[in-house]
CHARMM internal coordinates of N, CA and C (Angstrom, degrees):
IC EDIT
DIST 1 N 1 CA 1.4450
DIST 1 CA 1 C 1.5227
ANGL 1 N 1 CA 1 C 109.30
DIST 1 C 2 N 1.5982
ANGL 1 CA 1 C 2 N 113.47
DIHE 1 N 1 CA 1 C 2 N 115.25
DIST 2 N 2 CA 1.1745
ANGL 1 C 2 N 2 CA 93.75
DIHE 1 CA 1 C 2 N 2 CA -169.00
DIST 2 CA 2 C 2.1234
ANGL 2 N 2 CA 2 C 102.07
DIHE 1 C 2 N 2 CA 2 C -96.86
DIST 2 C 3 N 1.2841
ANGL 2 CA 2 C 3 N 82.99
DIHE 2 N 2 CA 2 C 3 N -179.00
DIST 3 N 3 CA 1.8630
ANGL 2 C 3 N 3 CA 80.79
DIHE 2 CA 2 C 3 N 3 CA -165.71
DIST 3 CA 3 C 1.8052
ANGL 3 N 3 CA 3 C 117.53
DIHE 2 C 3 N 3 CA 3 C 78.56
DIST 3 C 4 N 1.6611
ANGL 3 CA 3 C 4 N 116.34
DIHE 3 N 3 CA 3 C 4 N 29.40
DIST 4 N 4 CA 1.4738
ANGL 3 C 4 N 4 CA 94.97
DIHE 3 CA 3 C 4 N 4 CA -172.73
DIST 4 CA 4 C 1.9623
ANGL 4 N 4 CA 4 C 65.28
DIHE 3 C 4 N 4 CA 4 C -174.70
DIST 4 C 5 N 1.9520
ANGL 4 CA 4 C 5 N 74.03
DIHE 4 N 4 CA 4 C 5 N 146.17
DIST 5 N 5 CA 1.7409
ANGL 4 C 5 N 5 CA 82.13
DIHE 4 CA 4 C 5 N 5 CA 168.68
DIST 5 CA 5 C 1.7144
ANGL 5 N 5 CA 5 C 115.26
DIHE 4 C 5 N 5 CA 5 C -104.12
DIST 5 C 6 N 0.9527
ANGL 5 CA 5 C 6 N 94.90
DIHE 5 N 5 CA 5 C 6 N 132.47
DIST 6 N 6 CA 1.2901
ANGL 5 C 6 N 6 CA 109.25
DIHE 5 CA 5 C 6 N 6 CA 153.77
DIST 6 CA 6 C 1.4599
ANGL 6 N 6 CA 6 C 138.02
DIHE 5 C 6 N 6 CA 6 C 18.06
DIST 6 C 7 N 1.1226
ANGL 6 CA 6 C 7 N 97.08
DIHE 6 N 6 CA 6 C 7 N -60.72
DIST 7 N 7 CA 1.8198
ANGL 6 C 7 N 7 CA 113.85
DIHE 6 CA 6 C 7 N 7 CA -171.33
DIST 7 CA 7 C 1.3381
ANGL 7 N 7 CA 7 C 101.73
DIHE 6 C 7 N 7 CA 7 C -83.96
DIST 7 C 8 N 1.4571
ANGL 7 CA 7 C 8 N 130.10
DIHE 7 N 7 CA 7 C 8 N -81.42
DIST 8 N 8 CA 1.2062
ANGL 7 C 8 N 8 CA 139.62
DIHE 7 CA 7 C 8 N 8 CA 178.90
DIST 8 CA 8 C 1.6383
ANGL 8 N 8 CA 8 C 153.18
DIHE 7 C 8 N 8 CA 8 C -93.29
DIST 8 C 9 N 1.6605
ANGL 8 CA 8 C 9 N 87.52
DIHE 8 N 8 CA 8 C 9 N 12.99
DIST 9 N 9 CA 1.2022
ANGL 8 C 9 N 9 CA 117.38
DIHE 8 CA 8 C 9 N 9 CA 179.04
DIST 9 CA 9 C 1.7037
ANGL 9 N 9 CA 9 C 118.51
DIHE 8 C 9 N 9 CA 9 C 57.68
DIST 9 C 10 N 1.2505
ANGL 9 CA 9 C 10 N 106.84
DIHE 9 N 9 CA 9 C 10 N 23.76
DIST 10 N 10 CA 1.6608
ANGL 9 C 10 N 10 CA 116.27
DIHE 9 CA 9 C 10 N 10 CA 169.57
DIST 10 CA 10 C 1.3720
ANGL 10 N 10 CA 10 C 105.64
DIHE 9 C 10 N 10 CA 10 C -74.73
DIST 10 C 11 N 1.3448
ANGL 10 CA 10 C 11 N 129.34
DIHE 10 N 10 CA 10 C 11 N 149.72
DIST 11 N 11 CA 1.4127
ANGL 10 C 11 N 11 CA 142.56
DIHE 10 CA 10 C 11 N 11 CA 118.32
DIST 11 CA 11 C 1.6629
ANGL 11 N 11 CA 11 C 100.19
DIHE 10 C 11 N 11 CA 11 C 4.29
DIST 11 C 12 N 1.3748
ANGL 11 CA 11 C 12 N 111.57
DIHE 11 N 11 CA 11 C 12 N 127.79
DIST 12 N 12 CA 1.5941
ANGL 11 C 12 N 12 CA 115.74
DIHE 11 CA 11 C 12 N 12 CA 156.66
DIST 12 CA 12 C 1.2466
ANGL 12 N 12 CA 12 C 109.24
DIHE 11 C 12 N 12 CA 12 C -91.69
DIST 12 C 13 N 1.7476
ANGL 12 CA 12 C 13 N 111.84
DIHE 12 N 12 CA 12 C 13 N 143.71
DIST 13 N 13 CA 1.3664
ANGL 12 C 13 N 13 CA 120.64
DIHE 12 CA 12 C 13 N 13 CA 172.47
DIST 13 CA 13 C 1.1054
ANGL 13 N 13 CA 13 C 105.40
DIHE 12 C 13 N 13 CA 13 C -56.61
DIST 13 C 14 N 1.6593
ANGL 13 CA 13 C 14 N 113.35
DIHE 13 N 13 CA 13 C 14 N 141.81
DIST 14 N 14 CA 1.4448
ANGL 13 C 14 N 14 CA 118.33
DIHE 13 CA 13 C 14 N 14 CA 162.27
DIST 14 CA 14 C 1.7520
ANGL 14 N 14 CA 14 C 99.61
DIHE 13 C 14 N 14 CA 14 C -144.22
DIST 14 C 15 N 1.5113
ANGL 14 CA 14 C 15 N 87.98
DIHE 14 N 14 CA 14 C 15 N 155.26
DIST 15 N 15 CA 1.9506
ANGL 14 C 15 N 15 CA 91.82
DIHE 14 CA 14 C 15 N 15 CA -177.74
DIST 15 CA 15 C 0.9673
ANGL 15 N 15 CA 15 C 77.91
DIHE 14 C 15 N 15 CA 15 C -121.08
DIST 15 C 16 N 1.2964
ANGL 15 CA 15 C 16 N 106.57
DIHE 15 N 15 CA 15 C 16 N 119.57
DIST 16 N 16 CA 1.7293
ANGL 15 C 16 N 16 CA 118.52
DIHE 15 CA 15 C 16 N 16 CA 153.97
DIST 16 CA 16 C 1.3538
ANGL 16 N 16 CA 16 C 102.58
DIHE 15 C 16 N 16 CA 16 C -130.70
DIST 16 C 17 N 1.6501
ANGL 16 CA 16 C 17 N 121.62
DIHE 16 N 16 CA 16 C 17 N 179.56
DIST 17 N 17 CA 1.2715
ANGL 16 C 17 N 17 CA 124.66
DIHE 16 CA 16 C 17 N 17 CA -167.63
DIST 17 CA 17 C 1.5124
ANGL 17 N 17 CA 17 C 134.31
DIHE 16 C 17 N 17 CA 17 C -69.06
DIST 17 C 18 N 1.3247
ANGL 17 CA 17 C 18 N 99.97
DIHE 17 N 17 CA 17 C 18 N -11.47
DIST 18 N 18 CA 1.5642
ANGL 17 C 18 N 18 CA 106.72
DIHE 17 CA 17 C 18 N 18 CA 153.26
DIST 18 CA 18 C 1.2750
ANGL 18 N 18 CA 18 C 136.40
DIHE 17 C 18 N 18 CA 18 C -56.69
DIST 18 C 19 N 1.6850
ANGL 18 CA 18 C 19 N 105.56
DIHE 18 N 18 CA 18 C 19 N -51.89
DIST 19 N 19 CA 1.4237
ANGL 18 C 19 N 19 CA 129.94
DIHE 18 CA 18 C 19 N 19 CA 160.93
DIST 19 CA 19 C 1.1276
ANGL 19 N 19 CA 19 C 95.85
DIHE 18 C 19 N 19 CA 19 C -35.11
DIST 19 C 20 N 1.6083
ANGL 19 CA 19 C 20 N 112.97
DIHE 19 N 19 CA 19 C 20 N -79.18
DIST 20 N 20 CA 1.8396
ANGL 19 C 20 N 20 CA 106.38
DIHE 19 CA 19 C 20 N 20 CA -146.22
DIST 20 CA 20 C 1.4046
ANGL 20 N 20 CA 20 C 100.03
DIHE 19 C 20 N 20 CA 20 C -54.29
DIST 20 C 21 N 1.2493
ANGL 20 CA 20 C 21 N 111.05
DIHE 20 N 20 CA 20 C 21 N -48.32
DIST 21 N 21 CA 2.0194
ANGL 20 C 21 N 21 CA 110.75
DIHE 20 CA 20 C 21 N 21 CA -165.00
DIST 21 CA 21 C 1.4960
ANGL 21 N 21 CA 21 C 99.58
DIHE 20 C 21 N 21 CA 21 C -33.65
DIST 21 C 22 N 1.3383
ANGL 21 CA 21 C 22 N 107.69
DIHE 21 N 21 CA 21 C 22 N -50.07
DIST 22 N 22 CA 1.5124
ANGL 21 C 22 N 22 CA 114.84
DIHE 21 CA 21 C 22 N 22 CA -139.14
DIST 22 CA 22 C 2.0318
ANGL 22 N 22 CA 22 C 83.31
DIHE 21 C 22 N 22 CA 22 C -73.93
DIST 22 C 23 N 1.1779
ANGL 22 CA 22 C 23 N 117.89
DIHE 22 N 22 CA 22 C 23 N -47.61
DIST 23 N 23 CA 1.1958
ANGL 22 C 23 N 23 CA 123.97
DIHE 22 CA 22 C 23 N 23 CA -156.84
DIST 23 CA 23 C 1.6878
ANGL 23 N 23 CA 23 C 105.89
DIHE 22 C 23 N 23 CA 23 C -67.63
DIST 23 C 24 N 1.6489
ANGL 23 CA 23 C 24 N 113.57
DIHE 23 N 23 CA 23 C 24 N -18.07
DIST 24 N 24 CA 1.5389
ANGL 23 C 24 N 24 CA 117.53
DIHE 23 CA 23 C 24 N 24 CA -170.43
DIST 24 CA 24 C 1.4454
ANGL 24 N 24 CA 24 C 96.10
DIHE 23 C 24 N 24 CA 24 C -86.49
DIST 24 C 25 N 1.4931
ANGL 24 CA 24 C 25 N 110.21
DIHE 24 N 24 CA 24 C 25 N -33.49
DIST 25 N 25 CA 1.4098
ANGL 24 C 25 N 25 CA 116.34
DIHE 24 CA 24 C 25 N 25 CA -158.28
DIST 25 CA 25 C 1.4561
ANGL 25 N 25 CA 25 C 97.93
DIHE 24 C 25 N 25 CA 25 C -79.79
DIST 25 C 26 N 1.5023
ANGL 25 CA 25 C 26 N 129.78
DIHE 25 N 25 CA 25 C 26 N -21.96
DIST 26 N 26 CA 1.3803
ANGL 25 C 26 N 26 CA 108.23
DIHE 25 CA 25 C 26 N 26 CA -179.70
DIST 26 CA 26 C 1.6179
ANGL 26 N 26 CA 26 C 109.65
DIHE 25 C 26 N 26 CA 26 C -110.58
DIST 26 C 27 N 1.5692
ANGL 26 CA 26 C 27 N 106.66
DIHE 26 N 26 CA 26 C 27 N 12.78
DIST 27 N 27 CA 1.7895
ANGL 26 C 27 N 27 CA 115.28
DIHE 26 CA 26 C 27 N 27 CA 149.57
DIST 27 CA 27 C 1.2340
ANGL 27 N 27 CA 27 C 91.22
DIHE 26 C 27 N 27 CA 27 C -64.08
DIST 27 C 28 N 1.7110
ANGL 27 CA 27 C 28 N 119.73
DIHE 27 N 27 CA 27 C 28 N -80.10
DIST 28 N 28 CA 1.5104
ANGL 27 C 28 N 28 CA 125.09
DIHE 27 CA 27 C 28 N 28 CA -139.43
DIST 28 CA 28 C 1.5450
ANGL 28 N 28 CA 28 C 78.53
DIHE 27 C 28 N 28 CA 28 C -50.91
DIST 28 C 29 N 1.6462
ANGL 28 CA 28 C 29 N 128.99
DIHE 28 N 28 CA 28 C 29 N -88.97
DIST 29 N 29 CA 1.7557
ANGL 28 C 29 N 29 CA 120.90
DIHE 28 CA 28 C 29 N 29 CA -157.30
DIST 29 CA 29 C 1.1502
ANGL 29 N 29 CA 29 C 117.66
DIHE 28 C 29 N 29 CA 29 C -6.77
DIST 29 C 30 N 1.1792
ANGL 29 CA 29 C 30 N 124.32
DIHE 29 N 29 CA 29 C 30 N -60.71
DIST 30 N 30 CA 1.3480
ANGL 29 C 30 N 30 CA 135.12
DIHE 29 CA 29 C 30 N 30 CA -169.84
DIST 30 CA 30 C 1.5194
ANGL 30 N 30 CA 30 C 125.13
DIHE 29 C 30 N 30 CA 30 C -61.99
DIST 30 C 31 N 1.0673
ANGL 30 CA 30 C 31 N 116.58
DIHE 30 N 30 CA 30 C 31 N -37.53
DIST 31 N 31 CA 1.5580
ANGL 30 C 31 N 31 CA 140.37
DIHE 30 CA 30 C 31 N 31 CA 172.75
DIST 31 CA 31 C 1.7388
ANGL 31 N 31 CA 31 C 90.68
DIHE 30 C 31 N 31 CA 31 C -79.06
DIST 31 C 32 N 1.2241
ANGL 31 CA 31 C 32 N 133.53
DIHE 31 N 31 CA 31 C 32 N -69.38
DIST 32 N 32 CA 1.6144
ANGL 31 C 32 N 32 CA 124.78
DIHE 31 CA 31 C 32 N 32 CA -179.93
DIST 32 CA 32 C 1.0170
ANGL 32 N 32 CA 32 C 116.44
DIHE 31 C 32 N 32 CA 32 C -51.95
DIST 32 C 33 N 1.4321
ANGL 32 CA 32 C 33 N 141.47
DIHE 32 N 32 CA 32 C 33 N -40.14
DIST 33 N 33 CA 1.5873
ANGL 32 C 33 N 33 CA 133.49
DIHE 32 CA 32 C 33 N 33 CA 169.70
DIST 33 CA 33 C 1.6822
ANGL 33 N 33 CA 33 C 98.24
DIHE 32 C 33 N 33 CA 33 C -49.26
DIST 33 C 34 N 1.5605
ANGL 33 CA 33 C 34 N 104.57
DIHE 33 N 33 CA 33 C 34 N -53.80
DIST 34 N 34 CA 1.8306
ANGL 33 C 34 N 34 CA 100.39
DIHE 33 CA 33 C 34 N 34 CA -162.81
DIST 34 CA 34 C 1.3174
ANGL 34 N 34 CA 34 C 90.37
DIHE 33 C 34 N 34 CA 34 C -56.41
DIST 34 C 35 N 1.2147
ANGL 34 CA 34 C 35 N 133.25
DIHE 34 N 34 CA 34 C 35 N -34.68
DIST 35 N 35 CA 1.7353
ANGL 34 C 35 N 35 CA 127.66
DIHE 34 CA 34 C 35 N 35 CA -165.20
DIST 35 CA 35 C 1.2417
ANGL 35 N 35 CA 35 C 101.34
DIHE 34 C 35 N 35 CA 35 C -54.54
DIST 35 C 36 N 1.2313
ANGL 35 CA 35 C 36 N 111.25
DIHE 35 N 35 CA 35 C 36 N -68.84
DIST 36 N 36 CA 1.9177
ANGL 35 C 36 N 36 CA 128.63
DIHE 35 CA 35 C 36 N 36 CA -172.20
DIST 36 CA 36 C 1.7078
ANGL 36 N 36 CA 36 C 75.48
DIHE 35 C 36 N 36 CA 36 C 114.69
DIST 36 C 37 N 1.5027
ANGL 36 CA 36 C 37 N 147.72
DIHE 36 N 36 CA 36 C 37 N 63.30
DIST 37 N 37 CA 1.4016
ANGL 36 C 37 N 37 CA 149.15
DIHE 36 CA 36 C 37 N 37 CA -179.16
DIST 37 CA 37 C 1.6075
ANGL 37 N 37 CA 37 C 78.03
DIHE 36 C 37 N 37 CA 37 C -120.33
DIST 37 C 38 N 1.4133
ANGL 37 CA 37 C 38 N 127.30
DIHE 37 N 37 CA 37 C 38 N -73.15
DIST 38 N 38 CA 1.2064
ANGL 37 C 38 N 38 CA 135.40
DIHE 37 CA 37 C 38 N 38 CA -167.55
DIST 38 CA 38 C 1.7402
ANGL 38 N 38 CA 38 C 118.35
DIHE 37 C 38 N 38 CA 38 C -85.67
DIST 38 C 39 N 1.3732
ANGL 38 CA 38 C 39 N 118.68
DIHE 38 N 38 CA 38 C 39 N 118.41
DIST 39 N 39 CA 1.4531
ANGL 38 C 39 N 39 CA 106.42
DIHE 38 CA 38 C 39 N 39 CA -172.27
DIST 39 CA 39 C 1.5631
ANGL 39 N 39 CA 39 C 106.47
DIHE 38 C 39 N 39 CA 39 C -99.81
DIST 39 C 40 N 1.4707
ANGL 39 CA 39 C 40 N 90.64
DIHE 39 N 39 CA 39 C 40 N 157.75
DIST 40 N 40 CA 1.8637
ANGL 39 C 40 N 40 CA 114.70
DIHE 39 CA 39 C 40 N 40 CA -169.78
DIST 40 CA 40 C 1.4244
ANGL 40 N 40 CA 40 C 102.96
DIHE 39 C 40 N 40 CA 40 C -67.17
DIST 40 C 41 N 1.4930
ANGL 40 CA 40 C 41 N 123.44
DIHE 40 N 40 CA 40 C 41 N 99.72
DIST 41 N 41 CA 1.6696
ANGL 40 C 41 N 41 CA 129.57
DIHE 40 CA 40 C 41 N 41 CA 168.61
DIST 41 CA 41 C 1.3674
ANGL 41 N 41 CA 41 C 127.74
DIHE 40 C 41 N 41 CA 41 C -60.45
DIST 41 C 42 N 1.3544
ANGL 41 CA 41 C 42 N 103.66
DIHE 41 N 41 CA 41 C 42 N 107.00
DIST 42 N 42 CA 1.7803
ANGL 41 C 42 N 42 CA 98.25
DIHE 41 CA 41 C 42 N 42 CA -175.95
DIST 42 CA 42 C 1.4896
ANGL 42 N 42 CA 42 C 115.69
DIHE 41 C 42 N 42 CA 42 C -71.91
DIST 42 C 43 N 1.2806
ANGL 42 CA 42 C 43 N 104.06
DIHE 42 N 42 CA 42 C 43 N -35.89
DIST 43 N 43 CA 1.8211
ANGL 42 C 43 N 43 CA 107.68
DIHE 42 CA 42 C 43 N 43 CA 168.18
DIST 43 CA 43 C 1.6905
ANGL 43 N 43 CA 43 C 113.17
DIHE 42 C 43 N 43 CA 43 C -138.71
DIST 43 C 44 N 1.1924
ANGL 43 CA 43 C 44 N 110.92
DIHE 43 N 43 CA 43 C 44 N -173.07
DIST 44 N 44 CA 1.3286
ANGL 43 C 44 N 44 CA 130.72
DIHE 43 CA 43 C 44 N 44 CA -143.46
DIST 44 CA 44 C 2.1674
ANGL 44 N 44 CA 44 C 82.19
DIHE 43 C 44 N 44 CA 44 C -81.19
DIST 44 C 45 N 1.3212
ANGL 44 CA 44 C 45 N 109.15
DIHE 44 N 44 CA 44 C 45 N -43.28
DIST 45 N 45 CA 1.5246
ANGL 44 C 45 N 45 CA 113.12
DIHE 44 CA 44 C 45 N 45 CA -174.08
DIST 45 CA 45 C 1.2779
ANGL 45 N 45 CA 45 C 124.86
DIHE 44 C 45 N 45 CA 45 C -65.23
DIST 45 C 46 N 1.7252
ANGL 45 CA 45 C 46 N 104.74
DIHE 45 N 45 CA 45 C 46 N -27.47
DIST 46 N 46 CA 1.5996
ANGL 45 C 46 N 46 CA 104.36
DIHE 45 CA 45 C 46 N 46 CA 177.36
DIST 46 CA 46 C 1.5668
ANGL 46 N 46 CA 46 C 102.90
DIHE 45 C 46 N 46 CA 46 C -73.21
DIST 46 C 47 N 1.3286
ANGL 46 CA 46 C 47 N 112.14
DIHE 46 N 46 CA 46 C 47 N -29.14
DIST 47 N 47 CA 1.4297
ANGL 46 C 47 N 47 CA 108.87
DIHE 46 CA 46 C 47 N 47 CA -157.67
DIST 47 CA 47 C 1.4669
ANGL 47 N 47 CA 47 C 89.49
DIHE 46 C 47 N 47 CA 47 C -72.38
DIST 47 C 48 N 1.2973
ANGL 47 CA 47 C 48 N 129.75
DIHE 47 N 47 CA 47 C 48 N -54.70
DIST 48 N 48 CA 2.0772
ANGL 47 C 48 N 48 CA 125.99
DIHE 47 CA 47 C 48 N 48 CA -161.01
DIST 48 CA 48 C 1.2966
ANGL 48 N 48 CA 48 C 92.05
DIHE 47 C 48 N 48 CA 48 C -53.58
DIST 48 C 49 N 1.9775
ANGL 48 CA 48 C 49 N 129.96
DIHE 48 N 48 CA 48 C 49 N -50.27
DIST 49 N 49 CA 1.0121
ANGL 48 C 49 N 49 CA 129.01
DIHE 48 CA 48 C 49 N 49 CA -171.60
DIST 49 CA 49 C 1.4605
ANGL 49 N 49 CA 49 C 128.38
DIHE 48 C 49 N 49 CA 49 C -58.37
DIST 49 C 50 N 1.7250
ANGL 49 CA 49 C 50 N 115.47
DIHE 49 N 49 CA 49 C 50 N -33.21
DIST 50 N 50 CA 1.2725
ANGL 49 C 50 N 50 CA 98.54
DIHE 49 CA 49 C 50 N 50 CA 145.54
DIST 50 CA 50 C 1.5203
ANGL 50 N 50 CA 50 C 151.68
DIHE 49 C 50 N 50 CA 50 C -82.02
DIST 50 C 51 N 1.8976
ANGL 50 CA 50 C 51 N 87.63
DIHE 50 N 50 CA 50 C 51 N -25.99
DIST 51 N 51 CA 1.7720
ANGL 50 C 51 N 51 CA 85.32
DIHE 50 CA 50 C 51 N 51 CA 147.20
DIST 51 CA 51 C 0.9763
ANGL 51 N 51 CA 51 C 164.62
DIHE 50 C 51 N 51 CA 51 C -29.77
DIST 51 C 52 N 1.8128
ANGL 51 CA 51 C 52 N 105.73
DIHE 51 N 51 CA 51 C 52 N -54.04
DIST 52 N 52 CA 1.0912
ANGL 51 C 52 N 52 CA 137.16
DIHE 51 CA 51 C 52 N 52 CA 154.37
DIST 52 CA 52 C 1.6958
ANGL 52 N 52 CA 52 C 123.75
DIHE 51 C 52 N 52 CA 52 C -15.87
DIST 52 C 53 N 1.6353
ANGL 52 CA 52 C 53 N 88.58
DIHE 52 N 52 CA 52 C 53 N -51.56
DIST 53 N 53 CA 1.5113
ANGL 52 C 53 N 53 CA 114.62
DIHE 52 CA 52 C 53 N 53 CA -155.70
DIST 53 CA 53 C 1.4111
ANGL 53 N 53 CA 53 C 92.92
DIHE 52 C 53 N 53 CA 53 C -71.07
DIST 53 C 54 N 1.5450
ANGL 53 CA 53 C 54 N 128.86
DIHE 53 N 53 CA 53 C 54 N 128.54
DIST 54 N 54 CA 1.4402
ANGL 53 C 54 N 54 CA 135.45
DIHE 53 CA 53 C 54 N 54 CA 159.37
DIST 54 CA 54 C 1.3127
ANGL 54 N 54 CA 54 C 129.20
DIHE 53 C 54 N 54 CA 54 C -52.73
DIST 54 C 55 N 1.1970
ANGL 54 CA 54 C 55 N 103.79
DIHE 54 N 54 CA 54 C 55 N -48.01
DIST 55 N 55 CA 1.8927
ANGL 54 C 55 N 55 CA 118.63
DIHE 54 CA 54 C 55 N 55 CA 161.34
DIST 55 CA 55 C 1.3287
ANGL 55 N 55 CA 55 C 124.55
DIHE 54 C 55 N 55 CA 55 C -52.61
DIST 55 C 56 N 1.5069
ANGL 55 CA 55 C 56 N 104.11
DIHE 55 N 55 CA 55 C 56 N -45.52
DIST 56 N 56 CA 1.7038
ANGL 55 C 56 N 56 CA 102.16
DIHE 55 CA 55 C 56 N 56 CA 175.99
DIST 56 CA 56 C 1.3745
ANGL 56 N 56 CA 56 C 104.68
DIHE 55 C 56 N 56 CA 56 C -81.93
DIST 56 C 57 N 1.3223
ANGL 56 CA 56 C 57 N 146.72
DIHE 56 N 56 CA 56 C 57 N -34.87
DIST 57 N 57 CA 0.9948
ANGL 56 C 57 N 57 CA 158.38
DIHE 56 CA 56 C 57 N 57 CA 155.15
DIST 57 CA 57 C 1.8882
ANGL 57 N 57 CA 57 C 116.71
DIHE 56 C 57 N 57 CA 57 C -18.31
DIST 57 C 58 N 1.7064
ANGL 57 CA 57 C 58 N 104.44
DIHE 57 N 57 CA 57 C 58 N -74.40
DIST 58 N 58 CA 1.3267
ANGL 57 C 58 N 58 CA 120.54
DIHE 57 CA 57 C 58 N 58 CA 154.81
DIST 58 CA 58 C 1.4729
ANGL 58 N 58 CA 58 C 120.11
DIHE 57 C 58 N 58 CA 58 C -44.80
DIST 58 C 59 N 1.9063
ANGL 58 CA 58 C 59 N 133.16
DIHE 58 N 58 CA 58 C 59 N -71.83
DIST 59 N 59 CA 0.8115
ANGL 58 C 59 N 59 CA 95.86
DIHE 58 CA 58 C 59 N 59 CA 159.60
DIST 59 CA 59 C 1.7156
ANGL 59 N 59 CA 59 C 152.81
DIHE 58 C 59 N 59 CA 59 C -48.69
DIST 59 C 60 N 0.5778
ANGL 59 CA 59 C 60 N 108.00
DIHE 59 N 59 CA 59 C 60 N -35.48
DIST 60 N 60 CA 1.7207
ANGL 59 C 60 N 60 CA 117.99
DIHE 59 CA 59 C 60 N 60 CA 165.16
DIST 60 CA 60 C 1.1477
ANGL 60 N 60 CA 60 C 114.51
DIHE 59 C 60 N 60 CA 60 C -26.56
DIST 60 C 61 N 1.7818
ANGL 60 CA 60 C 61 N 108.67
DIHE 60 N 60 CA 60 C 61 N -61.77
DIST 61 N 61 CA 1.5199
ANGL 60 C 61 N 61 CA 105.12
DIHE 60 CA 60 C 61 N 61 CA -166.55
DIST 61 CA 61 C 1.4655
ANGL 61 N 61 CA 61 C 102.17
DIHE 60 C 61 N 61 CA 61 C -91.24
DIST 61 C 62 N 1.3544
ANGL 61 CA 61 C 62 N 127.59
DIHE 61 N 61 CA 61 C 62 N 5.31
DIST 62 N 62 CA 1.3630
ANGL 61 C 62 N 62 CA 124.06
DIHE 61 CA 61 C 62 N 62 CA -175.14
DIST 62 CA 62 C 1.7064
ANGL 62 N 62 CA 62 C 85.51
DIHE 61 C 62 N 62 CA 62 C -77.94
DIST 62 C 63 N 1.3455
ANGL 62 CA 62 C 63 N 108.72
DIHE 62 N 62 CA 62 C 63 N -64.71
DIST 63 N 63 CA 1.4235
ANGL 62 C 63 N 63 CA 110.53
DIHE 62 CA 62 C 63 N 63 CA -166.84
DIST 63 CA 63 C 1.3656
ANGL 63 N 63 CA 63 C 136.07
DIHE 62 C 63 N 63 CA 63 C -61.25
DIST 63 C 64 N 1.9740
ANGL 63 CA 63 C 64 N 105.53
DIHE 63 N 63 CA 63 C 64 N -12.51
DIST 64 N 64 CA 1.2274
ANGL 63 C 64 N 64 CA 109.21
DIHE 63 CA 63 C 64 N 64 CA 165.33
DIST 64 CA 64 C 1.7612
ANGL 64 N 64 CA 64 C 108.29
DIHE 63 C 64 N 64 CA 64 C -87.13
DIST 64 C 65 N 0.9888
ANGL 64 CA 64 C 65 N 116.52
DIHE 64 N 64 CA 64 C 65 N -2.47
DIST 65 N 65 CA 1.9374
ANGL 64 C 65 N 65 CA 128.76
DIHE 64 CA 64 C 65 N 65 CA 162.18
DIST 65 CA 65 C 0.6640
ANGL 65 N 65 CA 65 C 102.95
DIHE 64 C 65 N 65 CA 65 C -50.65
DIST 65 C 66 N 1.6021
ANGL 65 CA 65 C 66 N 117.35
DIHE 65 N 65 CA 65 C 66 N -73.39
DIST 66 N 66 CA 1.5724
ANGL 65 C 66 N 66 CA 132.61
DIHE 65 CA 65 C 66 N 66 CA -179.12
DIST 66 CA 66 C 1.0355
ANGL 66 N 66 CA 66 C 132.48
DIHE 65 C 66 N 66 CA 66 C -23.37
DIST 66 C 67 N 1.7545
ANGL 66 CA 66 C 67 N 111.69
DIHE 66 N 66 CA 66 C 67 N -61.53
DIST 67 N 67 CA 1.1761
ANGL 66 C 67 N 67 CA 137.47
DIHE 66 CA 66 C 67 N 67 CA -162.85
DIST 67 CA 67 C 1.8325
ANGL 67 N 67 CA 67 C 99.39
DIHE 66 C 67 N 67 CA 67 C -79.34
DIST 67 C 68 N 0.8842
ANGL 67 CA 67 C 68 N 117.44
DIHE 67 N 67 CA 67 C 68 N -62.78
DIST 68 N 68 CA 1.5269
ANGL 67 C 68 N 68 CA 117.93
DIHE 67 CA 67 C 68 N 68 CA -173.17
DIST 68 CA 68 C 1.5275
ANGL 68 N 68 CA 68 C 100.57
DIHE 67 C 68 N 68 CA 68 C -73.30
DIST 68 C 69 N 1.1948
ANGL 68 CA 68 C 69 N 137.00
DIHE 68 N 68 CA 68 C 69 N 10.48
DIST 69 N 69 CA 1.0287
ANGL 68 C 69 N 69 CA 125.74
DIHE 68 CA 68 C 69 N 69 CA -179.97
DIST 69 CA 69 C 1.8831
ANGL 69 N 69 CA 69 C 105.18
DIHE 68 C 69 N 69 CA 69 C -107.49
DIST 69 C 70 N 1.5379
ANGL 69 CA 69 C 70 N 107.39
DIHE 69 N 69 CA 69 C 70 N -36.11
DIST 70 N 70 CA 1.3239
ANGL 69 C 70 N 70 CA 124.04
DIHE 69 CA 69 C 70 N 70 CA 161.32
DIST 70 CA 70 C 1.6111
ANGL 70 N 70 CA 70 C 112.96
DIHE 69 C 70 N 70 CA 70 C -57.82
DIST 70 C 71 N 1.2882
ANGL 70 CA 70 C 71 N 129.71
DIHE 70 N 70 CA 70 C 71 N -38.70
DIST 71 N 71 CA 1.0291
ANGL 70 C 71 N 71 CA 148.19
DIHE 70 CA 70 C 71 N 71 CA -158.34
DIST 71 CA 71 C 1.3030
ANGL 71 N 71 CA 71 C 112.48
DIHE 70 C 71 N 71 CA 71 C -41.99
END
COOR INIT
IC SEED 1 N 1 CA 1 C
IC BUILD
């Protein structure tokens, strides 16, 4: 079977570019809460509501540029 190991018939790990995104994006989170860049969501609505927002949005990814670019 290809795509699956051997032993236990799981899914084989693979890093592909989804992975990493997902894996930078919850470095950068973590480092932006410590910032006070990213604020602490009490529910599921504040968070779309700041999402939403284009500006907070933009900054964000300017600053996760930044950061991995300093890195």
């Amino acid at each position: 079977m290809k795509g699956f190991s051997g032993f236990n018939n799981s899914p084989m790990k693979q890093n592909n570019d989804r992975e990493k995104k997902i894996a930078q994006n919850t470095e950068f989170n973590a480092y932006a809460r410590k910032e006070g860049i990213l604020p602490t969501f009490n529910s599921t609505e504040e968070k779309e509501k700041w999402y939403s927002n284009k500006a907070n949005v933009n900054m964000l990814n300017r600053k996760q540029a930044e950061y991995f670019k300093n890195k």
